[in-house]
C-alpha positions in Angstrom: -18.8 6.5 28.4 -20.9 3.6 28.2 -21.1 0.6 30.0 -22.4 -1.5 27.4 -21.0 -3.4 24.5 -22.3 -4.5 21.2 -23.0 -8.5 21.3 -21.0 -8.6 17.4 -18.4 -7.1 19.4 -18.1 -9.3 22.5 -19.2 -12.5 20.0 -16.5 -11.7 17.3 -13.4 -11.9 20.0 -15.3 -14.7 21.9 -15.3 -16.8 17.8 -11.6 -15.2 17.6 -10.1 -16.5 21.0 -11.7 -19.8 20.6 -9.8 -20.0 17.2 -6.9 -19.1 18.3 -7.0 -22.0 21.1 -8.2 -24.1 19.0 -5.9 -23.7 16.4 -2.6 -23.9 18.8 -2.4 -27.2 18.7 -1.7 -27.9 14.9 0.2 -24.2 14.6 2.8 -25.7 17.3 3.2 -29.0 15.0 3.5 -27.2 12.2 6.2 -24.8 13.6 7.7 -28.4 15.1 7.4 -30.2 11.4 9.5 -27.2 10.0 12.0 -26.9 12.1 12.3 -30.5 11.8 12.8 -29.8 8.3 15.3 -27.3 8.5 17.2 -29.6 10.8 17.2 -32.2 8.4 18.2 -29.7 5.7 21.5 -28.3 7.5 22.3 -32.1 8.2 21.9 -33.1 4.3 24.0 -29.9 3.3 26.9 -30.2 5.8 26.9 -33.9 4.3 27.4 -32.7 1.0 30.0 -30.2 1.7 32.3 -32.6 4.0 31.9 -35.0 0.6 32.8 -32.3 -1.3 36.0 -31.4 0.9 36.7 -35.3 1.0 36.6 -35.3 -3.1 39.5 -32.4 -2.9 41.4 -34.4 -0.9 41.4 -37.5 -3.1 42.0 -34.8 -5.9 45.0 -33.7 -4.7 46.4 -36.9 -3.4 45.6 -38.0 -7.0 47.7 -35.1 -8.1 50.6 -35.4 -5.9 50.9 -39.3 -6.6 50.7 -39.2 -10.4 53.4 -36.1 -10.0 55.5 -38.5 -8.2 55.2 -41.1 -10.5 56.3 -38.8 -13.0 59.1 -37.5 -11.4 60.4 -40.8 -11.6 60.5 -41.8 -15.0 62.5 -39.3 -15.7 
């Protein structure tokens, strides 16, 4: 076996390790900005669906009272 290594070898994961530490900074914000994102996405849907449920409710309110209404002008 021998002891030596190719210098393309040893410089190729020296180049690769200092991109990778380099890089870690703006990889973590990007992972941050997208959860973030998602975050802000679950909010904005659960928002729409309670609005939703809120809109069945006036619905059948709406429907109860005019059947009431109707019931007495009979």
């Amino acid at each position: 076996m021998a002891d030596t290594v190719n210098s393309q070898v040893t410089d190729a994961i020296t180049q690769t390790a200092a991109a990778t530490v380099g890089q870690a900074a703006s990889v973590a914000l990007g992972m941050f900005f997208q959860a973030e994102a998602q975050a802000f996405a679950l909010g904005m849907q659960n928002a729409v669906t309670a609005q939703h449920n809120v809109n069945q409710i006036g619905e059948a309110v709406t429907a109860v009272a005019t059947a009431k209404i109707l019931s007495l002008m009979k």
